[in-house]
N, CA, C and O atoms as a MOPAC input file, in Angstrom:
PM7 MOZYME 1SCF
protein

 N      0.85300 1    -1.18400 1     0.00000 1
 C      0.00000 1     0.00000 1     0.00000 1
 C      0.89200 1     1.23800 1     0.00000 1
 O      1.74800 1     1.30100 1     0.88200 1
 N      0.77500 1     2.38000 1    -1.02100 1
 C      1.21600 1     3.31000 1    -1.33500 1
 C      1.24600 1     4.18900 1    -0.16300 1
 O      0.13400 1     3.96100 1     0.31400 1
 N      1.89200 1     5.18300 1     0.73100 1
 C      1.81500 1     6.05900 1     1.45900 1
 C      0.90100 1     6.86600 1     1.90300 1
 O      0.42900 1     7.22600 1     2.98200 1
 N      0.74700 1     7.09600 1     0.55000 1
 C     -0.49800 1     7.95200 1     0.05600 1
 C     -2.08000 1     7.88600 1     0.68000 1
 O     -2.93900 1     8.71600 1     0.97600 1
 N     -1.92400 1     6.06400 1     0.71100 1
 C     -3.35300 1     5.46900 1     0.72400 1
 C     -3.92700 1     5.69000 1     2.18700 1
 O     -5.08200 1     5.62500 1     2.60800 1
 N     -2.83900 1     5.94700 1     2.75600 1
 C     -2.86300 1     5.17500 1     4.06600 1
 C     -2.98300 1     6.92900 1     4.90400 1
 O     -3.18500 1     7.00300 1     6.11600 1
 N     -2.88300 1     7.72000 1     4.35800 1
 C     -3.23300 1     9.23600 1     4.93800 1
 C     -4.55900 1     9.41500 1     5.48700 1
 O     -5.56800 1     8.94500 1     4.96200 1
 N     -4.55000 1     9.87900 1     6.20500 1
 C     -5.89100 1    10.07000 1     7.15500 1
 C     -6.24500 1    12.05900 1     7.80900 1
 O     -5.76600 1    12.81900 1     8.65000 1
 N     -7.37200 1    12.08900 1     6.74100 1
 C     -7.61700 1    13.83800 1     7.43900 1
 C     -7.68200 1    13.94200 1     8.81000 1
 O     -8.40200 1    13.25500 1     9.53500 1
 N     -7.04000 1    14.67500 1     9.10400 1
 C     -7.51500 1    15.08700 1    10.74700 1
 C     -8.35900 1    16.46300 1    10.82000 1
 O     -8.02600 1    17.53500 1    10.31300 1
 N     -9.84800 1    16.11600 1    11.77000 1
 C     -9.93000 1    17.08100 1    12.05900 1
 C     -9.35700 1    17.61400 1    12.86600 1
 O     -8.37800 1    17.20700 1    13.49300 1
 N    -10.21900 1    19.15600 1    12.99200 1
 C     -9.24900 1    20.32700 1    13.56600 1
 C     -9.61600 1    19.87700 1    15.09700 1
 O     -8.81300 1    19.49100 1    15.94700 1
 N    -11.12700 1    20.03400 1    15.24200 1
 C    -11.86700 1    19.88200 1    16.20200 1
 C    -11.03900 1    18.47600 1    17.14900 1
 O    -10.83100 1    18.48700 1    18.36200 1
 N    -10.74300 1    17.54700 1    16.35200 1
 C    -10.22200 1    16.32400 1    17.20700 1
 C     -9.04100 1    16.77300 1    17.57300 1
 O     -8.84900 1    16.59100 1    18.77600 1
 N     -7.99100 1    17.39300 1    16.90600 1
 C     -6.61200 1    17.69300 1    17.25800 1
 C     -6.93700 1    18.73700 1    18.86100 1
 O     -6.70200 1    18.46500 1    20.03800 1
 N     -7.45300 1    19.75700 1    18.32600 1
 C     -7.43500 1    21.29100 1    19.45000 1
 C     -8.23800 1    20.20200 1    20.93800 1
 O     -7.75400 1    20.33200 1    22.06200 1
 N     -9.26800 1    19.35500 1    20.73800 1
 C     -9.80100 1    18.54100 1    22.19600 1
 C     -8.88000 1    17.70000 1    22.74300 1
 O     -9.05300 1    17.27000 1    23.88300 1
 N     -7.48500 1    17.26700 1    21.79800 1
 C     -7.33800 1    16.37600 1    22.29500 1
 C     -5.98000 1    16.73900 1    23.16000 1
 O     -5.44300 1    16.06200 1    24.03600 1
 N     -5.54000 1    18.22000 1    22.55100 1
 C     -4.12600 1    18.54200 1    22.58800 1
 C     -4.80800 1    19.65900 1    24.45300 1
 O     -4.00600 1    19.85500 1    25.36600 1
 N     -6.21100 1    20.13000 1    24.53000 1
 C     -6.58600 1    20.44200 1    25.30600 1
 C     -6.80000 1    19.52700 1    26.70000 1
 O     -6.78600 1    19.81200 1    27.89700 1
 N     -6.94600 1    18.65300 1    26.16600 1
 C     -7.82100 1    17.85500 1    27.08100 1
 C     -6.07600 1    17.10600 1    27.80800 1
 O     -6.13200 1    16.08000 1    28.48500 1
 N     -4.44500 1    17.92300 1    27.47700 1
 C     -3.68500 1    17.17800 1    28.05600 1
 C     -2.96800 1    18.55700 1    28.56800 1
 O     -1.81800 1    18.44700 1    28.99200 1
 N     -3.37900 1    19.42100 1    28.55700 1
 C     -3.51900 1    20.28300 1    29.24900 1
 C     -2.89800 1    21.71300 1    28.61200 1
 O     -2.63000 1    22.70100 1    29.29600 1
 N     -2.76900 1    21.63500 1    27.51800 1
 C     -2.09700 1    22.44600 1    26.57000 1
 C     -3.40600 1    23.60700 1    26.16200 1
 O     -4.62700 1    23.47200 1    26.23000 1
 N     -2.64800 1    24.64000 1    25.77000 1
 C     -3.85500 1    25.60300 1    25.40200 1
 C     -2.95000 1    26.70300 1    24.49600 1
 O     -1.73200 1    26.88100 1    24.51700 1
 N     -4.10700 1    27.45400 1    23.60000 1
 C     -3.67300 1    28.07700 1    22.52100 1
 C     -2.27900 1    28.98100 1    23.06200 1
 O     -2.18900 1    29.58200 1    24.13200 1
 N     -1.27600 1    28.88300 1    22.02000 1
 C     -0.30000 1    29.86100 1    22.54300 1
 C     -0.81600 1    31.10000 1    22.42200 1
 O     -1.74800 1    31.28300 1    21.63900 1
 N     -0.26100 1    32.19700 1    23.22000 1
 C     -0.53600 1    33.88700 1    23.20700 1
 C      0.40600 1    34.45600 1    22.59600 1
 O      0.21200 1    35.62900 1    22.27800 1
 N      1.78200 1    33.78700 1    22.22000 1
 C      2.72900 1    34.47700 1    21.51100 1
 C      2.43900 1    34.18500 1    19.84600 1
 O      1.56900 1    33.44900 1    19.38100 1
 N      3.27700 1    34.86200 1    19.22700 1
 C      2.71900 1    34.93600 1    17.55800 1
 C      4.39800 1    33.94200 1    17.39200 1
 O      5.59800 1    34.21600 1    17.39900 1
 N      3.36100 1    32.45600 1    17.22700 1
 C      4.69300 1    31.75700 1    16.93700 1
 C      4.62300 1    31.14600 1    15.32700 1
 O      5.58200 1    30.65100 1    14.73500 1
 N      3.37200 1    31.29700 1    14.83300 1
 C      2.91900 1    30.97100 1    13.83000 1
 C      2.30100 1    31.67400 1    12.74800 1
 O      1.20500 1    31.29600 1    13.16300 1
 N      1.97300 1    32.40900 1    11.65300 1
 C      1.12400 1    33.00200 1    11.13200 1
 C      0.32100 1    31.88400 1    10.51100 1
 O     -0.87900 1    32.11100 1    10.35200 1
 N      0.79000 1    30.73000 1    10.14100 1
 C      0.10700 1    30.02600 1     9.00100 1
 C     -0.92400 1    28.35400 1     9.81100 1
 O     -1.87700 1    27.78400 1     9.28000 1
 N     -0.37200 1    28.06000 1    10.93800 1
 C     -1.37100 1    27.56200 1    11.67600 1
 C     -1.27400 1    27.89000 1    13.14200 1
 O     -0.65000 1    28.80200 1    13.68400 1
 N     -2.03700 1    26.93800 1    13.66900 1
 C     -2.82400 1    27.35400 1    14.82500 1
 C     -1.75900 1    26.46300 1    15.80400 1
 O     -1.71500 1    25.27800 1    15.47500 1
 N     -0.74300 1    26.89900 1    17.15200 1
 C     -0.06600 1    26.58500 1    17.97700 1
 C     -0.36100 1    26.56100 1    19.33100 1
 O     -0.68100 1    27.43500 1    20.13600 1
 N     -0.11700 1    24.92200 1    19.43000 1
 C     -0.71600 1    24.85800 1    20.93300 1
 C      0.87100 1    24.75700 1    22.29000 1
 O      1.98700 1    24.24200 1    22.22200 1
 N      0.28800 1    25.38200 1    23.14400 1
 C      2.08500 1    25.18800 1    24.10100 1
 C      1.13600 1    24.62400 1    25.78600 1
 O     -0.04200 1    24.63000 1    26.14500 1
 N      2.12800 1    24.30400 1    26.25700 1
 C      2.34900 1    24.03500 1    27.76600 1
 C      3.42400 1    24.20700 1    28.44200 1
 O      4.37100 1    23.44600 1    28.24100 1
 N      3.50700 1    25.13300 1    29.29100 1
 C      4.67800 1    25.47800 1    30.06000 1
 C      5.41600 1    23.91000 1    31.16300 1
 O      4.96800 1    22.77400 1    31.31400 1
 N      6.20600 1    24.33800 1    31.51700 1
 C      6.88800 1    23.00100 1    32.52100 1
 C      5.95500 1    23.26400 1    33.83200 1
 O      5.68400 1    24.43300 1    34.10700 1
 N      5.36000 1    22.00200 1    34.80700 1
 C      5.39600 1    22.59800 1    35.80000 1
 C      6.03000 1    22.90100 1    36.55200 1
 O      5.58800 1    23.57000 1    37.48600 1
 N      7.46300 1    22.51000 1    36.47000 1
 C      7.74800 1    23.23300 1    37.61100 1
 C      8.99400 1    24.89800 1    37.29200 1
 O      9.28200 1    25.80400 1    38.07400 1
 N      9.37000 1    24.69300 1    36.03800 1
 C      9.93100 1    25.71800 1    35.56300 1
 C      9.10500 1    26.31400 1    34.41600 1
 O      9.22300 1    25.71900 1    33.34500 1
 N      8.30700 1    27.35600 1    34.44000 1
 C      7.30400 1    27.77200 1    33.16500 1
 C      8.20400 1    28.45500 1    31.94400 1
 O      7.86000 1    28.71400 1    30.79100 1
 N      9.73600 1    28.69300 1    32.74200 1
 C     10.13600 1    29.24200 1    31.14200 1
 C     10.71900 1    28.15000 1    29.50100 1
 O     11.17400 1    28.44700 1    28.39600 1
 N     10.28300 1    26.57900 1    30.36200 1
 C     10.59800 1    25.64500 1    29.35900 1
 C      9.14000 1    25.17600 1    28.82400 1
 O      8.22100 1    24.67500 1    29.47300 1
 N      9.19100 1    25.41500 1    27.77300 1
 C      7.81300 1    24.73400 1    26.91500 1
 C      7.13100 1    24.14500 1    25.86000 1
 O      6.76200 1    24.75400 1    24.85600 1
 N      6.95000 1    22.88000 1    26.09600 1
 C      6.29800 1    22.22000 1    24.62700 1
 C      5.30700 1    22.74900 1    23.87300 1
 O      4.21100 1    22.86800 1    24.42100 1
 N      5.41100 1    23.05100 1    22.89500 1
 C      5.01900 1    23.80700 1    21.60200 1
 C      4.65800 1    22.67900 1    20.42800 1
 O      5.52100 1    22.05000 1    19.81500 1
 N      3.28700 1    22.54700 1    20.24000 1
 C      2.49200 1    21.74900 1    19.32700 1
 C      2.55000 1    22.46100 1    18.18300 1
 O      2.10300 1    23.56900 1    18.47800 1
 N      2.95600 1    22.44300 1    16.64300 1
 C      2.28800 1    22.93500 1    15.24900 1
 C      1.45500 1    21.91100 1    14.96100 1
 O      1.71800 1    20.81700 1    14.46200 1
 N      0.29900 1    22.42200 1    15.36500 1
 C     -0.88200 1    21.65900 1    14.15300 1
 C     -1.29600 1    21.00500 1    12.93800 1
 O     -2.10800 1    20.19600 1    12.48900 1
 N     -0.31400 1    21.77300 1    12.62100 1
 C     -0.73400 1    21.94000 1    10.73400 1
 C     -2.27100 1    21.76700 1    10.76100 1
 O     -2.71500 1    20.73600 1    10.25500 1
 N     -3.05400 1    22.57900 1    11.24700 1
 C     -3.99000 1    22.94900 1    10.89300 1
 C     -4.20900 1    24.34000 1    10.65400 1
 O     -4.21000 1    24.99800 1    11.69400 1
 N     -4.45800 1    25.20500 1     9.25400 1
 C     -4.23700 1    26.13900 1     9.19000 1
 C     -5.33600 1    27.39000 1     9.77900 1
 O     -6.54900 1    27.35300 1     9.57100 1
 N     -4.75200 1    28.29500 1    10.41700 1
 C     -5.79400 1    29.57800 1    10.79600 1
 C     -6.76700 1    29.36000 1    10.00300 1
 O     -6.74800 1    29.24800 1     8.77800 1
 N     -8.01700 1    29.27500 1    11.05600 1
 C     -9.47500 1    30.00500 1    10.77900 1
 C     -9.82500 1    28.38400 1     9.85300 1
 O    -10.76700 1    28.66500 1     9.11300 1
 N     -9.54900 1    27.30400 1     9.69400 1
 C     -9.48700 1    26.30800 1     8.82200 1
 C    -10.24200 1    24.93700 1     9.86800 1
 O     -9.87000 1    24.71500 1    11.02000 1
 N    -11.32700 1    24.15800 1     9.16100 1
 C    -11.58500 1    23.37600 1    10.23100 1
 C    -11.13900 1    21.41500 1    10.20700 1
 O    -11.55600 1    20.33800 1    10.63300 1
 N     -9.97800 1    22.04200 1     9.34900 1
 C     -9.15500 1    20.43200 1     8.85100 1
 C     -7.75600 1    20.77500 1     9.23200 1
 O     -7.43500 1    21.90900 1     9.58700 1
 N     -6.86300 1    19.68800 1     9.14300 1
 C     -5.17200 1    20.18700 1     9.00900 1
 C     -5.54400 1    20.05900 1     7.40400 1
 O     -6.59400 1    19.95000 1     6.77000 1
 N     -4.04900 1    20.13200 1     7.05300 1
 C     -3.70000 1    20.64800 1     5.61400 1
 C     -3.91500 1    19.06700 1     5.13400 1
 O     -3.94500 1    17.97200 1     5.69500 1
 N     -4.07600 1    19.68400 1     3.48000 1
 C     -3.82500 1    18.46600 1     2.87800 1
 C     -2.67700 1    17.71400 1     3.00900 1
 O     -1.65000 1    18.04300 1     3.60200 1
 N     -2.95900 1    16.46200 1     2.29500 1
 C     -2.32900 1    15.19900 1     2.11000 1
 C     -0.57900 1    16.05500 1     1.20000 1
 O     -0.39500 1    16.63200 1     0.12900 1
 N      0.47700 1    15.61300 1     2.57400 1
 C      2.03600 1    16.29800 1     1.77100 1
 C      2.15100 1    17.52500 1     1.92100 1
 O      3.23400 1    18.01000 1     1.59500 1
 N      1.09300 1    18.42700 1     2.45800 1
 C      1.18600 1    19.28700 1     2.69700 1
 C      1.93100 1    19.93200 1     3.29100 1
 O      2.57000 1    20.95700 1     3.05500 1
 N      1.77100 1    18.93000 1     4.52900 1
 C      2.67900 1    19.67100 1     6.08200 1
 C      2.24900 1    18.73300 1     7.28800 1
 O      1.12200 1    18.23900 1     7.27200 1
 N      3.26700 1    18.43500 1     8.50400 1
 C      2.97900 1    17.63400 1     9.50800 1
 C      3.12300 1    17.89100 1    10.72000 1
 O      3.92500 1    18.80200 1    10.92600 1
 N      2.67700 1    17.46200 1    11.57300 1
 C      2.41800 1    17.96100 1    13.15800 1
 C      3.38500 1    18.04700 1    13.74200 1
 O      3.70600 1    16.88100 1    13.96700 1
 N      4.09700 1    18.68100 1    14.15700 1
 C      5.55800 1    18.77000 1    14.64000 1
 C      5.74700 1    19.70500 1    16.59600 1
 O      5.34200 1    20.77600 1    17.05000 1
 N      6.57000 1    18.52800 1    17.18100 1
 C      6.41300 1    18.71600 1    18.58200 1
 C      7.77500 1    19.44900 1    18.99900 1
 O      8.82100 1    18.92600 1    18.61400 1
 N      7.83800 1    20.63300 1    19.76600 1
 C      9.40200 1    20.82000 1    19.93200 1
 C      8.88200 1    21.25200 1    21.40500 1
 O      7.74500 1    21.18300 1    21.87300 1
 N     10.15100 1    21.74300 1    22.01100 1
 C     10.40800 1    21.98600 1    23.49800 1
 C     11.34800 1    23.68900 1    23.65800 1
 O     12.54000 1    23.67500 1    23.35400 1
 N     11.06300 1    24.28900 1    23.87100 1
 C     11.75700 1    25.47500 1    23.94300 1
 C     12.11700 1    26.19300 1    24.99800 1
 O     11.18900 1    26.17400 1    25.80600 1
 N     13.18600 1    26.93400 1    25.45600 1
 C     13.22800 1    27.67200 1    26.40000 1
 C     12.77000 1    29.12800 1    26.09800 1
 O     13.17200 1    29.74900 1    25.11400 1
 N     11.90300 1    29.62800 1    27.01000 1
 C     12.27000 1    31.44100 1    26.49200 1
 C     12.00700 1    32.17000 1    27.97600 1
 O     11.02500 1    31.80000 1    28.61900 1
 N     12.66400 1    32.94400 1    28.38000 1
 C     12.08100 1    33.56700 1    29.66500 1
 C     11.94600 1    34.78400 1    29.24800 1
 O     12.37300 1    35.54100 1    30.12000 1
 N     11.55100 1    35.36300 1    28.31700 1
 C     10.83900 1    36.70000 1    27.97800 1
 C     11.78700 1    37.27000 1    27.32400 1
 O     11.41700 1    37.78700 1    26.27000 1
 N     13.54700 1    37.41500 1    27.72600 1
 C     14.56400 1    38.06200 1    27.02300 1
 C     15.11800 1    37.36400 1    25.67500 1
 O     15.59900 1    37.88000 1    24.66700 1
 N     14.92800 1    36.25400 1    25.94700 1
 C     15.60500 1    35.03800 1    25.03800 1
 C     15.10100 1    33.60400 1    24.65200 1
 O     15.00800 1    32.63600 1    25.40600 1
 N     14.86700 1    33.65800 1    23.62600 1
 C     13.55500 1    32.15500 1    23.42200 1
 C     14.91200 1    31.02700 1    22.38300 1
 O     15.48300 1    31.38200 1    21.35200 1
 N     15.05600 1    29.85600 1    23.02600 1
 C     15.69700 1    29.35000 1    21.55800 1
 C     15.26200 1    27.46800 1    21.95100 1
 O     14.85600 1    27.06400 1    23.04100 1
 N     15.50000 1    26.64100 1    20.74300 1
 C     14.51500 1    25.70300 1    21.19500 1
 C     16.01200 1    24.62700 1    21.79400 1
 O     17.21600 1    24.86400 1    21.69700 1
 N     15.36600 1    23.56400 1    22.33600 1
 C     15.89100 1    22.57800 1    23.31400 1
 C     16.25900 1    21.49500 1    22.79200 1
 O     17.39200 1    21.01300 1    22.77300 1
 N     14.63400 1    20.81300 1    22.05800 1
 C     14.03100 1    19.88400 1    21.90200 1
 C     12.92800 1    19.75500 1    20.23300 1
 O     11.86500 1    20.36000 1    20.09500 1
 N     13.53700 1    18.85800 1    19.20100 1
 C     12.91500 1    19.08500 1    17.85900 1
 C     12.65000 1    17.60600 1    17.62300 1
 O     13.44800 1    16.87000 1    17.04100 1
 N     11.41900 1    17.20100 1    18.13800 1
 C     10.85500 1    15.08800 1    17.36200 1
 C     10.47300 1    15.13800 1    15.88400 1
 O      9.96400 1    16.05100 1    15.23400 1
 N     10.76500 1    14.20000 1    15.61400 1
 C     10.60900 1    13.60400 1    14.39000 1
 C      8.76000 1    14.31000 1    13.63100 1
 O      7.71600 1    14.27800 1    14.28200 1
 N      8.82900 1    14.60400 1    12.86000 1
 C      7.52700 1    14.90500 1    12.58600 1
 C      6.34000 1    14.07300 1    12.87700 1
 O      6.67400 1    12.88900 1    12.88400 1
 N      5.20600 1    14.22300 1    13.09600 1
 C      4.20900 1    13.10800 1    13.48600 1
 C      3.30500 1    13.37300 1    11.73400 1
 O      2.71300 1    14.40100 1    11.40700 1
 N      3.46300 1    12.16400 1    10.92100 1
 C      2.52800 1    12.49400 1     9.61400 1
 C      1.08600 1    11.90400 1    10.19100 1
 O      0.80800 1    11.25200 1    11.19800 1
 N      0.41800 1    12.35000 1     9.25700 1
 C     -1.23700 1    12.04000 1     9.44900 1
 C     -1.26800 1    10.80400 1     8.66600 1
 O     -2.13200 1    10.98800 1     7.80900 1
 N     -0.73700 1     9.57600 1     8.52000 1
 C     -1.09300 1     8.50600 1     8.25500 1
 C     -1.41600 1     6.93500 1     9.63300 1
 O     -0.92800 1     6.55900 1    10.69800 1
 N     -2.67300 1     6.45400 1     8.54700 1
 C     -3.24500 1     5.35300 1     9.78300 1
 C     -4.80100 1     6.08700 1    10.27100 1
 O     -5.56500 1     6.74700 1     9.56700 1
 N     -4.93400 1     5.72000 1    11.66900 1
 C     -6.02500 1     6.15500 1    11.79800 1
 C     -6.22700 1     7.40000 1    12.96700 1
 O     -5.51700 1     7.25000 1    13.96100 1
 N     -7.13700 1     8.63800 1    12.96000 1
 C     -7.22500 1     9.64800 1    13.50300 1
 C     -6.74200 1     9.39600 1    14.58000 1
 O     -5.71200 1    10.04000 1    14.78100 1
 N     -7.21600 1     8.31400 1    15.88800 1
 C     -6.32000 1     7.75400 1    16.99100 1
 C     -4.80700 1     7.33100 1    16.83600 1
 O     -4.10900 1     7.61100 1    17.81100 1
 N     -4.40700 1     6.93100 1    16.16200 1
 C     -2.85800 1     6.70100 1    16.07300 1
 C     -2.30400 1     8.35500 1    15.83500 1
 O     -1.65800 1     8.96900 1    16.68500 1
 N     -2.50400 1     8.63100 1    15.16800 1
 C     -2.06800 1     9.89500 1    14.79600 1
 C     -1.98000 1    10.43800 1    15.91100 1
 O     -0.81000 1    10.56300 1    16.27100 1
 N     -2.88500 1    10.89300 1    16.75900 1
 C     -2.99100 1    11.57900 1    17.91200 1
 C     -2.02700 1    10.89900 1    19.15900 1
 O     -1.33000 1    11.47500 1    19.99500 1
 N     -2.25300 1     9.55900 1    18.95700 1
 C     -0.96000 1     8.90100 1    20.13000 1
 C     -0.02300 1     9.13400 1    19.82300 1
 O      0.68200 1     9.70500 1    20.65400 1
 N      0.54500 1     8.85000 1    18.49800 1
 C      2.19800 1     9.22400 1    18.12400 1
 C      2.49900 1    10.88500 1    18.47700 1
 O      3.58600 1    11.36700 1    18.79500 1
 N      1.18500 1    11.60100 1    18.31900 1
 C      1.36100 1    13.57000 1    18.78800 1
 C      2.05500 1    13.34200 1    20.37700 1
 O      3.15600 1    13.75600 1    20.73800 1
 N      1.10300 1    12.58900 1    21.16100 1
 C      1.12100 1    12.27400 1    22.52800 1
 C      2.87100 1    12.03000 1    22.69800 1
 O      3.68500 1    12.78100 1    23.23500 1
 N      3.11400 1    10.58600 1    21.97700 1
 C      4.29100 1    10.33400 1    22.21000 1
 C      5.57900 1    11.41600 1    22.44400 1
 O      6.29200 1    11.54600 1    23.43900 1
 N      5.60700 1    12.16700 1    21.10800 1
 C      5.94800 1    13.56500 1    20.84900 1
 C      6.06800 1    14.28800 1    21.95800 1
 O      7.21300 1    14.65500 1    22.22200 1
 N      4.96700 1    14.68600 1    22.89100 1
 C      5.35200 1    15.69000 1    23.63900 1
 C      5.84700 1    15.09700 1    25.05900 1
 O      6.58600 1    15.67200 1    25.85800 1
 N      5.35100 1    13.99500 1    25.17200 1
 C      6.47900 1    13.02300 1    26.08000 1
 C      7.69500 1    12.99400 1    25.93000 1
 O      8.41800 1    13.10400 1    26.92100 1
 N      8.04900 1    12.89200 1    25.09100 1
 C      9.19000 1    13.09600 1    24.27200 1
 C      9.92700 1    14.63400 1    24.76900 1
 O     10.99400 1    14.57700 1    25.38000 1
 N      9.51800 1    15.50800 1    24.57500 1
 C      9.89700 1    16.79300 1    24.80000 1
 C      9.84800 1    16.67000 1    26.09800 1
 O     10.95200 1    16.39100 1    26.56600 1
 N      9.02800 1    16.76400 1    26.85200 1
 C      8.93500 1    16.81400 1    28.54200 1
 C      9.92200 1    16.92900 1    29.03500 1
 O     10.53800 1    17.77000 1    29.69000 1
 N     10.10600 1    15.48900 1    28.46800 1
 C     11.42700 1    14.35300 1    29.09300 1
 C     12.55700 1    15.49400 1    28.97700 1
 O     12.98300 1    16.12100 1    29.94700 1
 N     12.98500 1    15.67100 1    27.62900 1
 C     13.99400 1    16.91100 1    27.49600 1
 C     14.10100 1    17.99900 1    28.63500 1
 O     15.08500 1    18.30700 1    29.30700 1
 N     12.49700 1    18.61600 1    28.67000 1
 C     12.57800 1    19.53000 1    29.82900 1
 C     13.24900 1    19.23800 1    30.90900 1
 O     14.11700 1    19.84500 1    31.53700 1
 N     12.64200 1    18.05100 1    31.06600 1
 C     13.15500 1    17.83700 1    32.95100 1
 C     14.16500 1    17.56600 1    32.84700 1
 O     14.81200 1    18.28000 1    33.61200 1
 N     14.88200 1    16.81100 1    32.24600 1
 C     16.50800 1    16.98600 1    32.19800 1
 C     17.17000 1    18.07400 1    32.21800 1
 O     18.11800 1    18.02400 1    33.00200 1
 N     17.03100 1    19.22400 1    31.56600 1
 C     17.22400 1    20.06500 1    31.56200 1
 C     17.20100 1    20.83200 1    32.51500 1
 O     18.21900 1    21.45800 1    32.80600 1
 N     15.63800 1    21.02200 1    33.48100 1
 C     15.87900 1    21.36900 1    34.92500 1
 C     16.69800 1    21.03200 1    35.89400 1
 O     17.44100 1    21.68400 1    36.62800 1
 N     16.34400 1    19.42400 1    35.74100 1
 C     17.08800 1    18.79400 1    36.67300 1
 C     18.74900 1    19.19300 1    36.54000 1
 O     19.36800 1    19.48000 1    37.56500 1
 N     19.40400 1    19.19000 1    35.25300 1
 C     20.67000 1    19.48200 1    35.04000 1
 C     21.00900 1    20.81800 1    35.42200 1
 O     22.01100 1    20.89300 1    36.13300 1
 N     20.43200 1    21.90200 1    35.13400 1
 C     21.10700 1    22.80100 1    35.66300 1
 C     20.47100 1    23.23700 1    37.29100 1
 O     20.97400 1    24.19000 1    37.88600 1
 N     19.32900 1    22.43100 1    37.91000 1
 C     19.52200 1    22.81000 1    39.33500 1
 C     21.11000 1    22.07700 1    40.02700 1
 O     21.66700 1    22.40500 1    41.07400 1
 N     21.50500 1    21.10800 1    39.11700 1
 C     22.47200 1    20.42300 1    40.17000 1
 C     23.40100 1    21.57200 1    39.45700 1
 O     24.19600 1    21.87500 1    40.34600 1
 N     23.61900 1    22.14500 1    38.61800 1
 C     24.54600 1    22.59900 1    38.50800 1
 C     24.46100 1    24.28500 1    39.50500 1
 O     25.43400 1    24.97800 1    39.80100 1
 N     23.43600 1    24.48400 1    39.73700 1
 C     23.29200 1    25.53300 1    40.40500 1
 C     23.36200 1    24.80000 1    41.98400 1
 O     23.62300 1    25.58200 1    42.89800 1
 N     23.20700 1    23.76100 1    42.24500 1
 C     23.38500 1    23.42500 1    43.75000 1
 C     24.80300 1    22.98700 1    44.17600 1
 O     25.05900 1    22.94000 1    45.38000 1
 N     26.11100 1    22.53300 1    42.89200 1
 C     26.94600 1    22.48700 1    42.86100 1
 C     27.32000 1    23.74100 1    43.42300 1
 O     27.80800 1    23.78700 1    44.55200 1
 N     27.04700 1    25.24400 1    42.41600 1
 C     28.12900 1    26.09200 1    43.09600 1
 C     27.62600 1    26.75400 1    43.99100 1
 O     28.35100 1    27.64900 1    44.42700 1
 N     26.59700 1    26.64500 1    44.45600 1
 C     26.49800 1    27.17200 1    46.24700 1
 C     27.28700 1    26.17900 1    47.25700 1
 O     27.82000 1    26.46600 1    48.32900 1
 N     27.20000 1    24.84000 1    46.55300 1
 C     28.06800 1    24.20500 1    48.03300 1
 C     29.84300 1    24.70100 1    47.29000 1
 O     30.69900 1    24.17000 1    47.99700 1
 N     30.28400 1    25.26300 1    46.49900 1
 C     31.50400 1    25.43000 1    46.27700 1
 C     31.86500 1    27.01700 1    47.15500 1
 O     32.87900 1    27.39900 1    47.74000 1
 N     30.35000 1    27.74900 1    46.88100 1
 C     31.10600 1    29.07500 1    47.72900 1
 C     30.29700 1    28.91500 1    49.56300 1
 O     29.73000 1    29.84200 1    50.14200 1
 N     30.41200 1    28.06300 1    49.89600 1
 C     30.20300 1    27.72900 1    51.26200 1
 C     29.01100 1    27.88200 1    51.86100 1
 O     28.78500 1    27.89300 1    53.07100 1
 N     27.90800 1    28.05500 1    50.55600 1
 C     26.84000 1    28.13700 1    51.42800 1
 C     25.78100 1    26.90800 1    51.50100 1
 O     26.19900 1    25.78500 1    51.21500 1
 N     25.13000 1    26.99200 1    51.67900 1
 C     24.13000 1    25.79100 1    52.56700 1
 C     22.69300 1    26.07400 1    51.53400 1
 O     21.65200 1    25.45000 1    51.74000 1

């Protein structure tokens, strides 16, 4: 079976409930002009954050056609002065069925998380390193 065959439309409506319903919500920054971007901050550090592209385009109630373009999960730091990304997964294509699609999205931002917290975790030890180097507690 051709690639092709095996593509599956997503709606918009299923993507935005499902990417909501994990606790993600529309970004407020202009990270996109051409679709619609969903983010979630870290909990426990908010300046690290997974960033959903849809490929579903503004004001549009499908993602894009078939080759068009694919759902893509990254992880970014920005604390207001300086944004640059962390974390870039493999694209998620819309082939198979509307549920797979959406688990492999899932996988994706698991995927990123994971990045995050390493990332916290790495530089608190590195910040708990040099307080015990200049003698404090």
């Amino acid at each position: 079976m051709p690639v092709g065959d095996r593509f599956v439309e997503l709606p918009a409506e299923a993507m935005l409930t499902f990417l909501e319903s994990k606790g993600f919500a529309l970004t407020t920054k202009p990270r996109s002009r051409r679709e619609i971007v969903y983010e979630r901050a870290h909990h426990v550090d908010p300046r690290y954050i997974v960033l959903v592209y849809t490929s579903v385009a503004t004001g549009n109630a499908r993602a894009r056609k078939r080759g068009a373009d694919a759902i893509r999960v990254v992880a970014i730091f920005d604390d207001g002065k300086r944004s640059y990304g962390i974390a870039k997964t493999p694209r998620v294509f819309r082939t198979g069925s509307v549920e797979a699609v959406l688990e492999r999205t899932h996988e994706r931002m698991r995927e990123c998380y994971a990045v995050c917290n390493r990332a916290i975790g790495f530089y608190k030890e590195l910040s708990d390193r040099s307080d015990n180097k200049e003698g404090r507690t």
